[in-house]
PANUKOL-321921 format. One line per 4 residues: number of its first residue (from 0); their letters; for each residue x, y, z of N, C-alpha, C. Coordinates in nm, 2 decimals. Layout:
PANUKOL-321921
NUM> a> X,Y,Z,X,Y,Z,X,Y,Z; ...
This chain:
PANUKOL-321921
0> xxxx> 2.78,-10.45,-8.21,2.74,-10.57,-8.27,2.85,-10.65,-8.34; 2.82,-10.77,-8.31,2.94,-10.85,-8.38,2.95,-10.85,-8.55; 3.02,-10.90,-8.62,3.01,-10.87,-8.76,2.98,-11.05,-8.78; 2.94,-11.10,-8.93,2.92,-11.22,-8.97,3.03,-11.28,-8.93
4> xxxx> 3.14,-11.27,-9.01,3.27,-11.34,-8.99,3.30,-11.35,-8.90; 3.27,-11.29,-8.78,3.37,-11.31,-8.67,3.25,-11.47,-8.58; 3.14,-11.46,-8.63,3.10,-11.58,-8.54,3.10,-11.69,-8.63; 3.17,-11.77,-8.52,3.20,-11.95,-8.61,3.16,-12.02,-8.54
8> xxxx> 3.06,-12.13,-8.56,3.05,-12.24,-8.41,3.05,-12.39,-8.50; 3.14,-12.40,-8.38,3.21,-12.55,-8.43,3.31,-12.55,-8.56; 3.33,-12.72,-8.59,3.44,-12.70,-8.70,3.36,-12.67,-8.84; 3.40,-12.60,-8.95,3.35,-12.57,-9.04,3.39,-12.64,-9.18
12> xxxx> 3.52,-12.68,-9.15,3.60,-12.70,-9.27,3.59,-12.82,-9.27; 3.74,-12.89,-9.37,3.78,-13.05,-9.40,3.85,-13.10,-9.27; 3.86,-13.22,-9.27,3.99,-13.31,-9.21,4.11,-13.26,-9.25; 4.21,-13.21,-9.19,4.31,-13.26,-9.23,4.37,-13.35,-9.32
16> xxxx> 4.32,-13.49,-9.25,4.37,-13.57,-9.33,4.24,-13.72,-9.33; 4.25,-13.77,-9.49,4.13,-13.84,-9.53,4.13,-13.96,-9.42; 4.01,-13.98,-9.40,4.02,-14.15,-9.31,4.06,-14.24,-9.37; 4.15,-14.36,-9.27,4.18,-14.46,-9.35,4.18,-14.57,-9.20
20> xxxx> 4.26,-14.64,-9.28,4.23,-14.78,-9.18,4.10,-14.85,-9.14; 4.03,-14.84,-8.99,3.97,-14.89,-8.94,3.79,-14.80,-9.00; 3.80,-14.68,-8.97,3.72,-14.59,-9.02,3.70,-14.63,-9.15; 3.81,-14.58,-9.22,3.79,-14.60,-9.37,3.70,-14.69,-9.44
24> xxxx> 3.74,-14.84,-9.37,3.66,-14.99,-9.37,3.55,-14.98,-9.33; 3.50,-14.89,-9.21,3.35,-14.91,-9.17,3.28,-14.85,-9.24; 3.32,-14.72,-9.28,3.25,-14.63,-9.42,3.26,-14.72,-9.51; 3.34,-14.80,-9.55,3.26,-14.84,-9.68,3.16,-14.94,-9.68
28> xxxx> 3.20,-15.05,-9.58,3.13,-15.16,-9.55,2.97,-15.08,-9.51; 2.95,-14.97,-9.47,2.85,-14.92,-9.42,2.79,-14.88,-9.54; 2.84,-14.84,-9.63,2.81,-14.80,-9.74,2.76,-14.90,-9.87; 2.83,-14.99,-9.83,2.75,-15.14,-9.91,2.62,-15.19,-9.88
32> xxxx> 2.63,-15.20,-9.73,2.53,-15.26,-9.66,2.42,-15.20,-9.71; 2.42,-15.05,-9.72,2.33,-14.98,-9.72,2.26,-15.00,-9.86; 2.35,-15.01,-9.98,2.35,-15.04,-10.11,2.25,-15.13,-10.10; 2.29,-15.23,-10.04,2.24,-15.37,-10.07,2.09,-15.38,-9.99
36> xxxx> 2.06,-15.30,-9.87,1.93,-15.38,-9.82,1.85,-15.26,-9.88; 1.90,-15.15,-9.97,1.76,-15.11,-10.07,1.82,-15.17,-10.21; 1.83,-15.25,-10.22,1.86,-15.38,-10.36,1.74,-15.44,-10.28; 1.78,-15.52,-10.16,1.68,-15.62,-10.11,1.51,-15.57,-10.08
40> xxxx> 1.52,-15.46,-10.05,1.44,-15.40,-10.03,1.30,-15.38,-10.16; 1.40,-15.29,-10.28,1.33,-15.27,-10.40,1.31,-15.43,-10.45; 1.35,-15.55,-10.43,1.32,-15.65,-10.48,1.24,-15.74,-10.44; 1.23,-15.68,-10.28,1.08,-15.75,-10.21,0.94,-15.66,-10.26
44> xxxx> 0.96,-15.55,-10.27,0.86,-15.48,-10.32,0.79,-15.51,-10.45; 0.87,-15.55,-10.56,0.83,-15.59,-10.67,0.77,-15.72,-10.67; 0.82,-15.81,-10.58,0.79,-15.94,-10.53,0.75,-15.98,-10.43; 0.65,-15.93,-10.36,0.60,-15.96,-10.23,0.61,-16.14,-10.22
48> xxxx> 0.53,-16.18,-10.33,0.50,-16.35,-10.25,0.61,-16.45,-10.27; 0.73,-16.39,-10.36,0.86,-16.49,-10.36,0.92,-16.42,-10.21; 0.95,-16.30,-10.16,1.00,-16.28,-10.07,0.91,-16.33,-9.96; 0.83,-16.36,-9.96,0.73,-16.40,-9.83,0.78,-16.57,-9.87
52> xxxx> 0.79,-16.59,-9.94,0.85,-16.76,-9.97,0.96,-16.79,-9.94; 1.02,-16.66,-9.98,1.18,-16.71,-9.89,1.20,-16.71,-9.76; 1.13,-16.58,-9.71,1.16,-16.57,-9.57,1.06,-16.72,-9.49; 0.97,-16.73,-9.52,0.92,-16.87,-9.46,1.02,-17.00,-9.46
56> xxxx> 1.07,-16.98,-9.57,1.14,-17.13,-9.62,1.30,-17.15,-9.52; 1.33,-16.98,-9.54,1.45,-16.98,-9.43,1.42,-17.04,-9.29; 1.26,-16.99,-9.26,1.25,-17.00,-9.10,1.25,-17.11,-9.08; 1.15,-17.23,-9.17,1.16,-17.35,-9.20,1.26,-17.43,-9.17
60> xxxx> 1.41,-17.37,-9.23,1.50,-17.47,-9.20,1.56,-17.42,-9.14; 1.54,-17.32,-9.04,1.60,-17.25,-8.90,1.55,-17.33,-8.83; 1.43,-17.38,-8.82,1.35,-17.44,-8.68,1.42,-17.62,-8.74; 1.43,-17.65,-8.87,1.48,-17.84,-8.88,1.61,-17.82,-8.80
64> xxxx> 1.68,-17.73,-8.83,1.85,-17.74,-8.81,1.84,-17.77,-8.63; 1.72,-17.65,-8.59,1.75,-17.65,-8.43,1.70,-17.76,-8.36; 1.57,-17.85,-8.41,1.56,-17.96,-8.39,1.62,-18.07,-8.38; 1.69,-18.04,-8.55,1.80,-18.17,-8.49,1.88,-18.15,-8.45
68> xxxx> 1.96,-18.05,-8.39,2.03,-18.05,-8.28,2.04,-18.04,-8.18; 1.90,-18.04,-8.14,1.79,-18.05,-8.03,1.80,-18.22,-8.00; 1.76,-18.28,-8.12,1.76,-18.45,-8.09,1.91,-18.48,-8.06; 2.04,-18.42,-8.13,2.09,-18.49,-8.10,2.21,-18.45,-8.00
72> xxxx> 2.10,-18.40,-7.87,2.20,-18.36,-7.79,2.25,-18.47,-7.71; 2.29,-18.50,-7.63,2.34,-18.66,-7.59,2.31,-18.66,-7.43; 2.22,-18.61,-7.34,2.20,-18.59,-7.22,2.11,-18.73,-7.20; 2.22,-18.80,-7.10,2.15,-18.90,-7.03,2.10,-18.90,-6.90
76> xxxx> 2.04,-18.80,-6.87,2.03,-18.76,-6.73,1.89,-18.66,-6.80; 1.77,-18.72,-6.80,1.64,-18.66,-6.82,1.56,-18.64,-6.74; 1.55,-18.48,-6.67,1.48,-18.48,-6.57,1.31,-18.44,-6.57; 1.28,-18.42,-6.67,1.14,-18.35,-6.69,1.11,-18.37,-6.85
């Protein structure tokens, strides 16, 4: 029979060496994000009908913006 110690599967330990650069930046930026949408989160909870106000009011001026850029496309050639 094998003994404890001698079975290892996979890596067990540290890195070598700490992440940096590109990694480094996604960890933390992932780590904000994450901060933040349970901020946003616990704050819609406490506040259901401002958060339902905002998110309407955004859609609101999602659909003006796209309209008028809808009106002011410049197509002289209307086929339908």
């Amino acid at each position: 029979m094998v003994g404890d110690n001698e079975l290892s599967a996979g890596f067990t330990g540290t890195p070598a060496e700490p992440t940096t650069g590109a990694r480094y930046a996604a960890k933390t930026i992932a780590g904000a994000v994450r901060r933040e949408t349970s901020a946003v989160a616990a704050g819609a909870a406490g506040h259901p009908h401002t958060a339902t106000g905002v998110l309407v009011g955004i859609a609101a001026l999602g659909i003006c913006v796209g309209y008028v850029f809808g009106r002011q496309s410049n197509d002289a050639h209307r086929y339908w």
